[in-house]
C-alpha positions as CSV (number, residue, x, y, z in Angstrom):
1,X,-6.9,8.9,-35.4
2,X,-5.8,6.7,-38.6
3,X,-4.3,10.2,-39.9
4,X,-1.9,10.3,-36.4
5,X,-0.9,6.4,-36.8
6,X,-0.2,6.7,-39.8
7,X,2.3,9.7,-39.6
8,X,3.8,8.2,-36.4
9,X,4.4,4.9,-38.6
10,X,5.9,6.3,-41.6
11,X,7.9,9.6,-39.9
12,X,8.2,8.2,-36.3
13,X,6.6,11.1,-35.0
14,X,3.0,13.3,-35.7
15,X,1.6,16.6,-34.2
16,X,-2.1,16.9,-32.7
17,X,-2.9,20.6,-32.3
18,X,-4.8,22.4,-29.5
19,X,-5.4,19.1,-27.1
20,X,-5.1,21.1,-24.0
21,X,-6.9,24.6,-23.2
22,X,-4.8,27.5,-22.4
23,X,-6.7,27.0,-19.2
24,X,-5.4,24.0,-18.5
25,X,-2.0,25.0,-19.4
26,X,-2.1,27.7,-16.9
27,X,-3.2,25.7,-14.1
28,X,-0.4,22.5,-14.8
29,X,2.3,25.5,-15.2
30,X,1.2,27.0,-11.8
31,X,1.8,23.3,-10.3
32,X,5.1,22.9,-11.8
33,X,6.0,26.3,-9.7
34,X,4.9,24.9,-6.7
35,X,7.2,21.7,-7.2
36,X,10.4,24.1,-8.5
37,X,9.6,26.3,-5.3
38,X,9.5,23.0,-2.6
39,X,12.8,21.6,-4.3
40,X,10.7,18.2,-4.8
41,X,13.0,15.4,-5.3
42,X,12.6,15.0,-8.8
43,X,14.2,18.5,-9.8
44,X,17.6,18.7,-11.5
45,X,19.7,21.9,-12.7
46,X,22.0,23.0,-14.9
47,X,25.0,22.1,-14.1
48,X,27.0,24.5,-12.6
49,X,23.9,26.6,-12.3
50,X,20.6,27.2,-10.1
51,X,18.1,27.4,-13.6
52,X,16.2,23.9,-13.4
53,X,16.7,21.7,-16.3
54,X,13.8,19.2,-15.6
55,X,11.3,18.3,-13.2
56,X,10.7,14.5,-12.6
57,X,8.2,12.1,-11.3
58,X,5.2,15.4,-10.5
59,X,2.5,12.4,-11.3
60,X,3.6,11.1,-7.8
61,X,3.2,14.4,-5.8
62,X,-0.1,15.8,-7.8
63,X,-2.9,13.9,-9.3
64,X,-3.4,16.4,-11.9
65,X,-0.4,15.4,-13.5
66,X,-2.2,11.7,-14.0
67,X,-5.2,13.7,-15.2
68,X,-3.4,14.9,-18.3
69,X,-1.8,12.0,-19.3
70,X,-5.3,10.2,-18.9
71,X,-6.4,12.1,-22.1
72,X,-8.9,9.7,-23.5
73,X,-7.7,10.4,-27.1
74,X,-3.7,10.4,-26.0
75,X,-4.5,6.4,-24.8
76,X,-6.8,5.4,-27.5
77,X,-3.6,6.5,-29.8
78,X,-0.6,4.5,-27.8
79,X,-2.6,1.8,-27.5
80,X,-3.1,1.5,-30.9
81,X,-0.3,2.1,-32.0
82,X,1.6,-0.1,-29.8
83,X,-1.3,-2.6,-29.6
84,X,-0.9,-2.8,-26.2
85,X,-2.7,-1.2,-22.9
86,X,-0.1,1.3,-21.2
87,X,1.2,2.6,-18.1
88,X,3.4,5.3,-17.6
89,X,7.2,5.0,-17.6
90,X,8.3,7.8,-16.9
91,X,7.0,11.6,-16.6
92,X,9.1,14.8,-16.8
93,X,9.0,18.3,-17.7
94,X,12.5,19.6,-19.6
95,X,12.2,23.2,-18.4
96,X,14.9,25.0,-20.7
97,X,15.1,28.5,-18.9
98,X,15.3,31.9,-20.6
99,X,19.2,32.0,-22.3
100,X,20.9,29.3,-19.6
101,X,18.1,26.4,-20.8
102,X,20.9,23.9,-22.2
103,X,20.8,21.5,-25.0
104,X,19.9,18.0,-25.3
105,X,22.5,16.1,-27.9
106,X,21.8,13.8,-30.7
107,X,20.5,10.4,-29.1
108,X,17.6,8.2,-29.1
109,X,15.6,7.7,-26.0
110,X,15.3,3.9,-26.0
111,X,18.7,3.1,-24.9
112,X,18.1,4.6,-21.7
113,X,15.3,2.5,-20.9
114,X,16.7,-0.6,-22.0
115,X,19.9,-0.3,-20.3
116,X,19.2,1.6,-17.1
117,X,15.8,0.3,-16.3
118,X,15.5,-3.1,-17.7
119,X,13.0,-2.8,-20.7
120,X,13.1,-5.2,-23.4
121,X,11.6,-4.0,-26.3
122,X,11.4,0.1,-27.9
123,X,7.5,-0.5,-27.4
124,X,7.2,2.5,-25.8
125,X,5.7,6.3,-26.5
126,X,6.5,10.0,-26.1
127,X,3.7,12.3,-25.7
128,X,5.1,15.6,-25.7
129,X,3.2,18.9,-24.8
130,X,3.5,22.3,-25.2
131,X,3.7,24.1,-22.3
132,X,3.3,27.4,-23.6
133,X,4.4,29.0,-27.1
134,X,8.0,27.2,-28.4
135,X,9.6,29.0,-30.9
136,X,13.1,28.8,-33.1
137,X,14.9,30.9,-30.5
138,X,13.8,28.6,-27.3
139,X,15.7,25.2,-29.1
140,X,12.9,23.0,-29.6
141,X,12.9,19.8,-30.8
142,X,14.9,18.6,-33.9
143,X,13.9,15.0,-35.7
144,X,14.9,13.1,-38.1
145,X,11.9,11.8,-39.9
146,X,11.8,8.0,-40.8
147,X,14.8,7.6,-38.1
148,X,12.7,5.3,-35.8
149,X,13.2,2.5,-38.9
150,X,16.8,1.7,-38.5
151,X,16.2,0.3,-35.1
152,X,19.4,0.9,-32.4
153,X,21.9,3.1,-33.6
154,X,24.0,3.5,-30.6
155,X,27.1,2.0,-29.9
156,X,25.9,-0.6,-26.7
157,X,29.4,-1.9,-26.3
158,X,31.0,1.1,-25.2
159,X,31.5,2.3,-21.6
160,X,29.4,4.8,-20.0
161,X,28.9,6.4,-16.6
162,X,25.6,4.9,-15.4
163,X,24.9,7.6,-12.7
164,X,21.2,8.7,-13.4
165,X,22.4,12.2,-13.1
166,X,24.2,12.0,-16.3
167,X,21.7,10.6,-18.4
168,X,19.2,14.0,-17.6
169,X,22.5,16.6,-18.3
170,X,23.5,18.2,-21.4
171,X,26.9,15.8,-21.2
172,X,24.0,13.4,-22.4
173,X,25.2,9.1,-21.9
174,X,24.8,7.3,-25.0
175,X,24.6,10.8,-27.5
176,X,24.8,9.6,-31.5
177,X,27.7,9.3,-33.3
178,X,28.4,12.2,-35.7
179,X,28.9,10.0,-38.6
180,X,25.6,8.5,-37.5
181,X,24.1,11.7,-37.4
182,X,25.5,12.9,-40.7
183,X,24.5,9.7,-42.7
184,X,20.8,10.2,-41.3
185,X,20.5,13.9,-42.1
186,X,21.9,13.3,-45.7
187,X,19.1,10.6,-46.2
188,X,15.8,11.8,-44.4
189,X,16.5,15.9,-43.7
190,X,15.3,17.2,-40.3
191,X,11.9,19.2,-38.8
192,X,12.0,21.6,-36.1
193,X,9.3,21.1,-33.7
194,X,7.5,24.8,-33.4
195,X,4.2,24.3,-31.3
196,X,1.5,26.5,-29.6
197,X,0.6,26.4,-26.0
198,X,-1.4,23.2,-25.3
199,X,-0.3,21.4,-28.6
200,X,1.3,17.5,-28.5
201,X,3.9,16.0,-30.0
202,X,3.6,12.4,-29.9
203,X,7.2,10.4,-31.2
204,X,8.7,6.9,-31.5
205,X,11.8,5.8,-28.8
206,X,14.1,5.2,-31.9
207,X,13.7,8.6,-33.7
208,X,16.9,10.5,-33.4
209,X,16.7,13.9,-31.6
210,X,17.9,16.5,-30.6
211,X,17.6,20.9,-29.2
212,X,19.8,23.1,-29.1
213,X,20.6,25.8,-26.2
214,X,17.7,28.0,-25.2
215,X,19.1,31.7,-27.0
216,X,15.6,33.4,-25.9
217,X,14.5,35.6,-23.2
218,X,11.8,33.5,-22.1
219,X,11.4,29.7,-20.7
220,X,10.6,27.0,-23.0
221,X,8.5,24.6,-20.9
222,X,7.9,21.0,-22.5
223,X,6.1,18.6,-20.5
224,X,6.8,14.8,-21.7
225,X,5.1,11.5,-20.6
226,X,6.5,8.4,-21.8
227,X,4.2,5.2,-22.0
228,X,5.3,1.6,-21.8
229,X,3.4,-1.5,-23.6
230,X,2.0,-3.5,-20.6
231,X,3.3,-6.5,-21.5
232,X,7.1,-4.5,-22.3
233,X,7.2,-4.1,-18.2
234,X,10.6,-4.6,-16.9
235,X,11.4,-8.0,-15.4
236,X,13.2,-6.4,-12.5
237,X,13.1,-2.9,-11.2
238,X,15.3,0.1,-12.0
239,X,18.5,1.2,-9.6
240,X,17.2,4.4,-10.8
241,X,14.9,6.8,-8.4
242,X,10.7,6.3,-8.8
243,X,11.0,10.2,-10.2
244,X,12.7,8.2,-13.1
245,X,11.7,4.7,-13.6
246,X,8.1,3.6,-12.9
247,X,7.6,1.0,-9.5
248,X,4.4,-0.2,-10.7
249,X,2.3,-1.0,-13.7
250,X,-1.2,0.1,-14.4
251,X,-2.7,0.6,-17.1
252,X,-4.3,4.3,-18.2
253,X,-7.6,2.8,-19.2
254,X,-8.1,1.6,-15.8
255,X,-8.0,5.2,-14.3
256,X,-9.9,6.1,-17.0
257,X,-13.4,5.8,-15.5
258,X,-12.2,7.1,-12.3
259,X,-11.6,10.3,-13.4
């Protein structure tokens, strides 16, 4: 545990390797067809296309989606590292489909949160996983290590088309500046996210990020849940659908013993 915080403090982000079975993998991919196959509302595509980019929100239409992010040793390291009990914000799955799976632009993630759904403070958590093999070809993640330390980097006074839409599509709201991008490269380098089936990326809201188009012949399925600090809960509730912005509050550790 003090190995994770401490990467996650000094490069904004840190792997942990094999939390999930390929069992369990199989079983939370299966669901995810299910959803893609009812059109749930939290789907999106490409645009211009039929592949699906993302699928939002699947916590509220299957409980098994709660039970991974309820991962006893996933809470024990938000909460500690944001000192904070935590609920989820917001739960997704960026699909990336074999050679039509589109980038995601150089951004931050906090921004979105702040200025869409009324958080305060970056106090908040990625926990990435791996939902099957993710390779150079499939655009996986790109970070900037030690990026999370320079705080906002976006330009808030510009702007932007606030449609939720948007802010899921490769035309991305609120992308980095390339001067921005450039300075940050030339100072801290970049690390490709590679990862095995059931591994989990855990990163910072203010690390810059990015992936690039999806140039293989097979899906690259990446299943994020972000986690909000309790006491970081909106003042008002989000414009934004439930799929996208949280309605209510609780904290992980209170399901805990449920489940």
């Amino acid at each position: 545990m003090n190995r994770f915080l401490g990467e996650l403090a000094a490069a904004g982000f840190c792997r942990m390797p094999g939390v999930f079975s390929l069992d369990e993998i199989g079983v939370i991919n299966a669901k995810i067809d299910a959803l893609i196959a009812n059109n749930s509302a939290g789907v999106v595509r490409e645009t211009g296309s039929t592949a699906v980019r993302g699928v939002h929100g699947p916590h509220l239409e299957d409980a098994a989606f709660l039970d991974l992010a309820c991962r006893e040793e996933l809470v024990d390291l938000c909460t500690s590292y944001l000192e904070d009990e935590v609920y989820i914000h917001q739960y997704k799955i960026n699909m990336k489909q074999a050679l039509e799976g589109r980038a995601w632009p150089w951004h931050q993630d906090f921004v979105y949160w702040r200025e869409f759904d009324h958080i305060e403070a970056p106090r908040l958590l990625n926990i990435a996983i791996a939902l099957g093999d993710i390779t150079m070809l499939q655009g996986p993640m790109c970070f900037i290590p030690g990026s999370h330390k320079h705080g906002d980097l976006i330009n808030y006074g510009s702007e932007v088309d606030a449609g939720w839409e948007k802010a899921v599509s490769a035309d991305l709201t609120y992308q980095l500046d390339k001067s921005v991008v450039s300075r940050l490269l030339d100072n801290h380098g970049a690390e490709f996210m590679l990862a095995q089936a059931g591994d989990v990326i855990v990163f910072d809201p203010q690390l810059a990020h990015c992936s690039s188009n999806n140039m293989s012949g097979s899906d690259r399925r990446l299943m994020i849940i972000t986690v909000n600090a309790v006491s970081n809960a909106p003042r008002k509730l989000s414009d934004r659908p439930a799929f996208l912005s949280a309605r209510s509050f609780d904290p992980l550790r209170a399901i805990l013993p449920a489940r």
